[in-house]
Backbone as JSON, one array per atom type, in Angstrom:
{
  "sequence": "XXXXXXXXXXXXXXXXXXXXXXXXXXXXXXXXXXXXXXXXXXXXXXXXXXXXXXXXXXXXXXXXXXXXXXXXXXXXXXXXXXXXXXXXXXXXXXXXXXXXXXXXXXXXXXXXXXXXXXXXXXXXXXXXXXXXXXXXXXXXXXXXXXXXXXXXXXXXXXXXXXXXXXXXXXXXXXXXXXXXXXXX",
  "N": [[0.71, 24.27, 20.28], [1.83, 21.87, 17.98], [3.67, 23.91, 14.7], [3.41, 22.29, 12.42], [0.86, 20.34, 11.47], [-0.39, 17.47, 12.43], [-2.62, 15.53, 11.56], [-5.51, 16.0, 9.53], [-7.45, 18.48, 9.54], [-10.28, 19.13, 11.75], [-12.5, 19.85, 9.95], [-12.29, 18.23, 8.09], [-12.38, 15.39, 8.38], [-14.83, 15.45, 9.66], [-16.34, 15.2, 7.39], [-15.44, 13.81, 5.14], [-16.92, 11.41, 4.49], [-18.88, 12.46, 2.55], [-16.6, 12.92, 0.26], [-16.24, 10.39, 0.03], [-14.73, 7.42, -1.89], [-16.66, 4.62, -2.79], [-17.31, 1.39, -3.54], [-20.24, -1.06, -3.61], [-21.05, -2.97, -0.9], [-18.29, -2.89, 0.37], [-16.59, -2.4, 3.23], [-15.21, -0.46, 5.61], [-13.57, -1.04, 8.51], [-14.7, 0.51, 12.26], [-11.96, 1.23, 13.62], [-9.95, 2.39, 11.73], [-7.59, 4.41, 10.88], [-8.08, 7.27, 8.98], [-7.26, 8.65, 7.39], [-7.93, 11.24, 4.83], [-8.01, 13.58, 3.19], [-9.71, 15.79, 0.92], [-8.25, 16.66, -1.65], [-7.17, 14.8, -2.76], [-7.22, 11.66, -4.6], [-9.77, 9.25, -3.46], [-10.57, 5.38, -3.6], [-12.63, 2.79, -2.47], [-13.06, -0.54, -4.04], [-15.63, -2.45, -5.06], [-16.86, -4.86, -2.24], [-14.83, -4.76, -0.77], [-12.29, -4.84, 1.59], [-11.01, -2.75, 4.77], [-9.45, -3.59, 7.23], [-8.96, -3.78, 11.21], [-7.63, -0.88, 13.14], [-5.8, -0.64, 10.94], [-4.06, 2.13, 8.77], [-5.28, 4.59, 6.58], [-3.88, 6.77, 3.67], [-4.42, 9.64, 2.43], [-2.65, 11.99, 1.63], [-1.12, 12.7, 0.31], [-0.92, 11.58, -2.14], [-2.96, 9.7, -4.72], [-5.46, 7.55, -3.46], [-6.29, 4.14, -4.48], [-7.86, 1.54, -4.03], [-8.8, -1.76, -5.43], [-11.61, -3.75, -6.61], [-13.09, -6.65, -4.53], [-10.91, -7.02, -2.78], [-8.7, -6.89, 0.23], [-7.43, -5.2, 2.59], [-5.47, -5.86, 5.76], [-4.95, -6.45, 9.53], [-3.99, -3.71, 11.56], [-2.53, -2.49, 8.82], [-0.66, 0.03, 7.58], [-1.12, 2.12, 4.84], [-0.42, 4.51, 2.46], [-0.09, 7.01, -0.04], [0.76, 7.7, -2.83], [-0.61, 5.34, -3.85], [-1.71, 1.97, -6.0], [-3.77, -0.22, -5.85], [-4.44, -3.77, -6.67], [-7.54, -5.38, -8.27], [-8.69, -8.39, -5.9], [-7.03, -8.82, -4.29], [-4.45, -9.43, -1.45], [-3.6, -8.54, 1.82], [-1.57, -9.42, 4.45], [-1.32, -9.18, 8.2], [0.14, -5.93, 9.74], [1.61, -4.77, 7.54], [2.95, -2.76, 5.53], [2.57, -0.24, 3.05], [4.11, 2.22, 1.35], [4.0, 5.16, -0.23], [5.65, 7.41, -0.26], [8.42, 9.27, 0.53], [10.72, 10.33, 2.64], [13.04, 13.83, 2.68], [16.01, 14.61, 2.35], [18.53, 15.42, 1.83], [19.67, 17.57, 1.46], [22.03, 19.38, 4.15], [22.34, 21.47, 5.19], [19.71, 22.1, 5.96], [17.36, 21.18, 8.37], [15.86, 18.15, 8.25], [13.28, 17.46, 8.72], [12.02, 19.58, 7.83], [12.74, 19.33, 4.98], [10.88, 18.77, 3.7], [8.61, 16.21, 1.31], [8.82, 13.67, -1.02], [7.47, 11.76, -3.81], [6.76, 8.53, -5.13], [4.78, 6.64, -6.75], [3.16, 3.48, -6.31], [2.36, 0.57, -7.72], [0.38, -1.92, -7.48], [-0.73, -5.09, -9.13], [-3.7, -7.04, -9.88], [-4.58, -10.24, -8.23], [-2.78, -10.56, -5.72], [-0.59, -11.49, -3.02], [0.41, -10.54, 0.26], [2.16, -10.85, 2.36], [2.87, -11.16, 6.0], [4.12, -8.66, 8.05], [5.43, -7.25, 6.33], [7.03, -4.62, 3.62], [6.72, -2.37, 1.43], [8.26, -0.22, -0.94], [8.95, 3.19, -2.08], [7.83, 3.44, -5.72], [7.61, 0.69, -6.71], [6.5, -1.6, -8.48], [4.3, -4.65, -8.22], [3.65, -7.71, -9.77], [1.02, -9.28, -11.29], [-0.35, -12.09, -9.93], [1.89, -12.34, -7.87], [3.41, -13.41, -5.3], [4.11, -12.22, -2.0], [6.64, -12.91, 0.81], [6.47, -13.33, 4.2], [7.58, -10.56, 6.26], [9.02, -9.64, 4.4], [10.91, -6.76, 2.46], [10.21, -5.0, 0.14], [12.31, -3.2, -2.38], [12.37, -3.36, -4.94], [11.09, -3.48, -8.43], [8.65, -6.08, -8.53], [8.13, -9.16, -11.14], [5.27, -10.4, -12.67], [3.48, -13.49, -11.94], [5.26, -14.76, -9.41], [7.09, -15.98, -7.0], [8.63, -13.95, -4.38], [10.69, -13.3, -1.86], [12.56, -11.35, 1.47], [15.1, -9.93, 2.44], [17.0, -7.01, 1.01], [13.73, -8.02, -0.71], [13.99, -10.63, -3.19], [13.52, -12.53, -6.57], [12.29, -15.68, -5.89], [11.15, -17.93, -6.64], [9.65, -19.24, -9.85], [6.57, -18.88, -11.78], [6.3, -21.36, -14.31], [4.26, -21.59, -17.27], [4.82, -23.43, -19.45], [5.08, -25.99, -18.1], [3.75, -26.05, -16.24], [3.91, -25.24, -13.63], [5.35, -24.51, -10.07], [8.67, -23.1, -10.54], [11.61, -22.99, -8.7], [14.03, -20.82, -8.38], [17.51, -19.83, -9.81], [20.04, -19.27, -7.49]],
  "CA": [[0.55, 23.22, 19.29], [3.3, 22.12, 16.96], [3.56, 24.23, 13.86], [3.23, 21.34, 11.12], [-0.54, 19.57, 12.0], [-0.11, 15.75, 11.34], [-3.77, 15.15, 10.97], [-6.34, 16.69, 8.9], [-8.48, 19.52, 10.62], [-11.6, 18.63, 11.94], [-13.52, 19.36, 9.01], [-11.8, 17.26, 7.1], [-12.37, 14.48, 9.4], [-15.73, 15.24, 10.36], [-17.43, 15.25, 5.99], [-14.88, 13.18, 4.48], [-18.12, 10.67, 4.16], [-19.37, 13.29, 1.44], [-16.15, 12.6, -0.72], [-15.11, 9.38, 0.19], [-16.01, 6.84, -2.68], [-16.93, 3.37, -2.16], [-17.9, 0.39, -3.78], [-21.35, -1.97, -3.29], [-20.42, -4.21, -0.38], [-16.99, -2.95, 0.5], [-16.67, -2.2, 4.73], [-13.82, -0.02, 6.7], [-14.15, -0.75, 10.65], [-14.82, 2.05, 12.73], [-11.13, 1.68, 13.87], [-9.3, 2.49, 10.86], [-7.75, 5.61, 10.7], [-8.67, 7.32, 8.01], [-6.73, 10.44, 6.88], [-8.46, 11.48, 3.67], [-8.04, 15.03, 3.03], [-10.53, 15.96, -0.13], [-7.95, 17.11, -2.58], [-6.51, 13.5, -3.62], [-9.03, 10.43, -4.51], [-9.74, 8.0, -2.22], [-11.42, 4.54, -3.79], [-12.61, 1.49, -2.27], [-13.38, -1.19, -4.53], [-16.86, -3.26, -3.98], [-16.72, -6.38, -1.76], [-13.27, -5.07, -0.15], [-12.34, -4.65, 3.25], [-9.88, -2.28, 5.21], [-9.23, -4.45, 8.7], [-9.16, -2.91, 12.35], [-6.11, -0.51, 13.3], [-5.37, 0.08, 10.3], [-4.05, 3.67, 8.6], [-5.25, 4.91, 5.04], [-3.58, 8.14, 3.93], [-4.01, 9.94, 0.61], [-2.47, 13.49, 2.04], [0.43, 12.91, -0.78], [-1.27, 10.93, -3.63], [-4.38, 8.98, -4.39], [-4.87, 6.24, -2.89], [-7.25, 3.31, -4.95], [-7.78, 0.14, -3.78], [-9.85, -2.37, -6.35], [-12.98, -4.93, -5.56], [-12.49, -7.75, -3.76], [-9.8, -7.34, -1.96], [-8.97, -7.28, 1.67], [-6.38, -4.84, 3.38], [-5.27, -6.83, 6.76], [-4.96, -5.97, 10.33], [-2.95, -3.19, 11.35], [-1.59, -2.24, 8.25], [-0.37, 1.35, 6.71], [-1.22, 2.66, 3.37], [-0.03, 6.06, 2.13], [-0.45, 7.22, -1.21], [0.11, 7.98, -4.24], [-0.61, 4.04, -4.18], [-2.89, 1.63, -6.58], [-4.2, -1.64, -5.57], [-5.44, -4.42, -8.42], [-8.66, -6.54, -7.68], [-8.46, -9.84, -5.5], [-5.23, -8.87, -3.57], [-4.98, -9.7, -0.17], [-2.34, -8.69, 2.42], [-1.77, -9.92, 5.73], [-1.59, -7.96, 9.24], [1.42, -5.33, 9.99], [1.87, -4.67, 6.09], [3.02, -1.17, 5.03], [2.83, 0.28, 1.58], [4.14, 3.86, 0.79], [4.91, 5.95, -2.01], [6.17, 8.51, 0.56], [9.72, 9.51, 0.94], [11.28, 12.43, 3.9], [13.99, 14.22, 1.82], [17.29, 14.51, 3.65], [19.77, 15.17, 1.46], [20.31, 19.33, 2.07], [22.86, 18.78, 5.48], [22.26, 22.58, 5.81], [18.15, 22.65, 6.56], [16.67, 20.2, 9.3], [15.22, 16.83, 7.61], [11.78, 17.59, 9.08], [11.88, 20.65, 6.89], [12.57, 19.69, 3.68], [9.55, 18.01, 2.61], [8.33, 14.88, 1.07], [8.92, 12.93, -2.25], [6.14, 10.53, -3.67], [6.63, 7.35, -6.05], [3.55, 5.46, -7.36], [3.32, 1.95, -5.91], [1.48, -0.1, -8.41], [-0.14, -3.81, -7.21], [-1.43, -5.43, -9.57], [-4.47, -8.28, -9.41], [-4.58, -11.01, -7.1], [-1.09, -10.66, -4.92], [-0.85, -11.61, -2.07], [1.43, -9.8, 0.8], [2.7, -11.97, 3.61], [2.59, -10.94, 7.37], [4.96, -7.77, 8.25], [6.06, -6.64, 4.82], [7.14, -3.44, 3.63], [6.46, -1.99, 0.39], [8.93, 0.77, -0.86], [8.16, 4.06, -3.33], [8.54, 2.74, -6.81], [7.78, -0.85, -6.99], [4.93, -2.36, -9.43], [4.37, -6.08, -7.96], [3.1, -7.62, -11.17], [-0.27, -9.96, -11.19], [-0.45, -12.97, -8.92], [2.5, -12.53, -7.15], [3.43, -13.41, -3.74], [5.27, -11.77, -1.27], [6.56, -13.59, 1.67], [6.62, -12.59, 5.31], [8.63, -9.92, 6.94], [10.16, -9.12, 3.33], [11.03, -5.78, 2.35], [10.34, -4.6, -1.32], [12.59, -2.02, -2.83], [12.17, -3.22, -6.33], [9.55, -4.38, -9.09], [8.59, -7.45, -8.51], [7.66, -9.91, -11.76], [3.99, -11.15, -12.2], [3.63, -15.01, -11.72], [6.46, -14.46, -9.02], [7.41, -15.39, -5.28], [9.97, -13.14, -3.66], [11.64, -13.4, 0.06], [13.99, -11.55, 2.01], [15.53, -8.27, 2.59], [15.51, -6.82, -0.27], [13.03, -9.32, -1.77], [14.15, -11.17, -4.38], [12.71, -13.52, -6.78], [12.84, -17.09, -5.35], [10.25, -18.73, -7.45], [8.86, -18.5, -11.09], [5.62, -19.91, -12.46], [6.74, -22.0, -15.7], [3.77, -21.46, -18.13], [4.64, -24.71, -20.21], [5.33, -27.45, -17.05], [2.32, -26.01, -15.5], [4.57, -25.47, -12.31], [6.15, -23.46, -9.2], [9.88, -23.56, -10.19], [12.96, -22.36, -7.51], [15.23, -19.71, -9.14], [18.75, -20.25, -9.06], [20.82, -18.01, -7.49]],
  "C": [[1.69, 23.29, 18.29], [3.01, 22.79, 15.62], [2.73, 23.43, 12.4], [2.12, 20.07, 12.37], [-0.01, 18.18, 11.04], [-1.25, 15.41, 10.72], [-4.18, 15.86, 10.15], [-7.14, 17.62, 10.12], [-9.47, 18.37, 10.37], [-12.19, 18.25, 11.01], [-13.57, 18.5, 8.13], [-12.3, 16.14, 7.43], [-14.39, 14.37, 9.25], [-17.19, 15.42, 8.89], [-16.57, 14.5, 4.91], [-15.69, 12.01, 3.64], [-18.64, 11.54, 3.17], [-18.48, 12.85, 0.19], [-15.81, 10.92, -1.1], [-16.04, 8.27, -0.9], [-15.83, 5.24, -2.39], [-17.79, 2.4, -2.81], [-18.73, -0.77, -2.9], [-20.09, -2.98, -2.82], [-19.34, -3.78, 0.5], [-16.91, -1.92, 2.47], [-14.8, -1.74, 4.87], [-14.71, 0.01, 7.74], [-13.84, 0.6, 10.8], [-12.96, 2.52, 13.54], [-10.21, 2.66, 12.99], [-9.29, 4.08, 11.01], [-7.83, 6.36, 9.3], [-8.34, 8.92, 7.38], [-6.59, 10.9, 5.4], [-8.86, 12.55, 3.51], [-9.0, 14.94, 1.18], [-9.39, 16.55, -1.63], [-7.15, 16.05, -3.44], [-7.45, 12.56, -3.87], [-8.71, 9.33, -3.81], [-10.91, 6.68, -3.04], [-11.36, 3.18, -3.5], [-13.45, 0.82, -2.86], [-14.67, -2.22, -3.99], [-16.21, -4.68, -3.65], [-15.02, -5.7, -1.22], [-13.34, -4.33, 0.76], [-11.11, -3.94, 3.8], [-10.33, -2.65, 7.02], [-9.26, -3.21, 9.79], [-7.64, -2.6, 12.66], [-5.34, 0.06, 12.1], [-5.33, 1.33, 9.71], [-4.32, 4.1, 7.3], [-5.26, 6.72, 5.0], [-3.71, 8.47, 2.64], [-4.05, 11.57, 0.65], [-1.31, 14.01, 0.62], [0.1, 12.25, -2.1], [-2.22, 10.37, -3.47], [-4.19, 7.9, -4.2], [-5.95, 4.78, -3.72], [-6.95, 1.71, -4.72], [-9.19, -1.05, -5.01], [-10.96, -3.3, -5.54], [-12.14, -6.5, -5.31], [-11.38, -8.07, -2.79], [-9.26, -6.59, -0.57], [-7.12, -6.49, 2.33], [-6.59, -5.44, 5.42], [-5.45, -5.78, 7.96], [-3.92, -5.21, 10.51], [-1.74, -2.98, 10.3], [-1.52, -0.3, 8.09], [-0.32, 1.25, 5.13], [-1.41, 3.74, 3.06], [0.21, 6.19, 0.93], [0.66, 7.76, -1.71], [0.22, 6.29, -4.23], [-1.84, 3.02, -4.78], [-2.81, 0.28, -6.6], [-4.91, -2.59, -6.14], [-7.17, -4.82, -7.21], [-7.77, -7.75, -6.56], [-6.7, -9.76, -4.74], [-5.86, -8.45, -1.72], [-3.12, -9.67, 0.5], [-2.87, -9.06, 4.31], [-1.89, -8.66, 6.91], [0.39, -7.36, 8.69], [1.87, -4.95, 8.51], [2.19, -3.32, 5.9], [3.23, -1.14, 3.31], [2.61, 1.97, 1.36], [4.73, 4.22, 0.32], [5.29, 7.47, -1.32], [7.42, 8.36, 1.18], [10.12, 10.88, 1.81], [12.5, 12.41, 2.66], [14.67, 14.49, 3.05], [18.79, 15.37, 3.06], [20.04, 16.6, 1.31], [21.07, 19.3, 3.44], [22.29, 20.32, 5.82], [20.67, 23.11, 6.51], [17.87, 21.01, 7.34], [15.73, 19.37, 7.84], [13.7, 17.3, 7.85], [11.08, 18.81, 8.29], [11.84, 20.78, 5.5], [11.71, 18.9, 2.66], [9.58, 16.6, 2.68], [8.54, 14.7, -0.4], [8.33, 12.31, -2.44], [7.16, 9.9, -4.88], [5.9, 6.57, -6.13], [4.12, 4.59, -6.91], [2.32, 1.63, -6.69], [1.61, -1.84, -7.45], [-1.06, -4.25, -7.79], [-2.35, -6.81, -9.0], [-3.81, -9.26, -8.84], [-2.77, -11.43, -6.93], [-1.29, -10.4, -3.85], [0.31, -10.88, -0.77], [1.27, -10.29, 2.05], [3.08, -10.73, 5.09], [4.01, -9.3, 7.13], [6.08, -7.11, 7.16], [5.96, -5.53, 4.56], [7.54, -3.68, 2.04], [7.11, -0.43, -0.35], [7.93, 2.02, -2.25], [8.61, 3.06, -4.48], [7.84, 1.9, -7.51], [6.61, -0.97, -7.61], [5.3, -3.92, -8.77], [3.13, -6.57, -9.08], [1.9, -8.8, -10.67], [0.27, -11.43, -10.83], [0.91, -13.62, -8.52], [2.72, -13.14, -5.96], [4.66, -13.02, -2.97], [4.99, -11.83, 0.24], [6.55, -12.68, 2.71], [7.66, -11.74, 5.53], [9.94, -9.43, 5.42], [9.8, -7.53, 2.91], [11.45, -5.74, 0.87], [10.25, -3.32, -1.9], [12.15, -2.1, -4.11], [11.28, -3.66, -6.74], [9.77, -5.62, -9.27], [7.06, -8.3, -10.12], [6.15, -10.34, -11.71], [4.49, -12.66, -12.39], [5.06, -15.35, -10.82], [6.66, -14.75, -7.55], [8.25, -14.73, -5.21], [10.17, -12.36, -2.15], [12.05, -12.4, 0.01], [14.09, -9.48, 2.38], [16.7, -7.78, 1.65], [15.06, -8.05, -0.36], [13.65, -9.27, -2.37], [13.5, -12.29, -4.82], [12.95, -14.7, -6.3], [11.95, -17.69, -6.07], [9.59, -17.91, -8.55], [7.79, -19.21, -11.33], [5.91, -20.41, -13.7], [5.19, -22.31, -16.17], [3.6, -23.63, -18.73], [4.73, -26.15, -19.43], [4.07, -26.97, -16.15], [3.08, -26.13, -13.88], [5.15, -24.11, -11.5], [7.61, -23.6, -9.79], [11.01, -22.47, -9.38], [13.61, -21.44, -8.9], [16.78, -19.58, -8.93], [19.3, -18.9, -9.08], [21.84, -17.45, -8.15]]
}
């Protein structure tokens, strides 16, 4: 067996239902994997849903997801990461506050650990099909972030933002009561 165990032991696995906490209402399918070692917090918000296929990890930080809201199909979520109310992401979605360290040339990469950075998401934001969520980033309250975009940085509340990196492409204007474009 390889030295460095990816999963949790058994026991971990097999009483995690003792720590695991959980809000009235709120359903993970029986696919979901579910690697919730007891020494970080794990919370799912009531009325919210973690889809089929998907991976929730809180081996490196806690992981809290709020009520109402709805992790997609096949996504990844790895901790130290915190999820508002009313946020909803699509399938294929990753969000992790987990970095490999690399930068010693003289010790193997696989050796020299991990790095965390809080991911904050605040209330209702929405996260578009195959999106990736870097360490770092706060996405501020009722955002949206489009498909297949990749977010290194903090993203604005009242905010769309595309692309690779995201960037902002739309603001909400307050006083016109409107979506407006962002010039480049």
């Amino acid at each position: 067996m390889h030295p460095i165990k990816t999963r949790p032991r058994w026991w971990v696995r097999a009483v995690y239902f003792l720590y695991l906490k959980r809000g009235k209402g709120s359903v993970i399918y029986s696919s979901v994997r579910k690697d919730l070692p007891p020494f970080n917090k794990f919370y799912l918000g009531k009325y919210s849903v973690i889809e089929d296929f998907s991976c929730i990890n809180n081996a490196v930080g806690d992981l809290i997801i709020g009520d109402y809201s709805r992790i997609g199909l096949r996504n990844t979520i790895i901790g130290p990461v915190t999820i508002g109310n009313d946020v909803h992401t699509a399938q294929n979605v990753t969000v992790s506050g987990l970095n490999h360290n690399y930068q010693d040339v003289t010790v193997c990469i696989d050796k020299q650990g991990v790095s965390t950075n809080p991911i904050i998401i605040e209330d209702d934001v929405w996260i578009g099909a195959n999106s990736i969520v870097l360490p770092g980033v706060v996405i501020g309250k009722h955002s949206v972030v489009a498909a297949g975009s990749v977010v290194s940085h903090s993203i604005p509340s009242y905010c769309v933002c595309a692309g690779i990196p995201a960037r902002v492409i739309k603001k909400y204007n307050f006083s016109s009561q409107s979506w407006e474009k962002v010039s480049l």
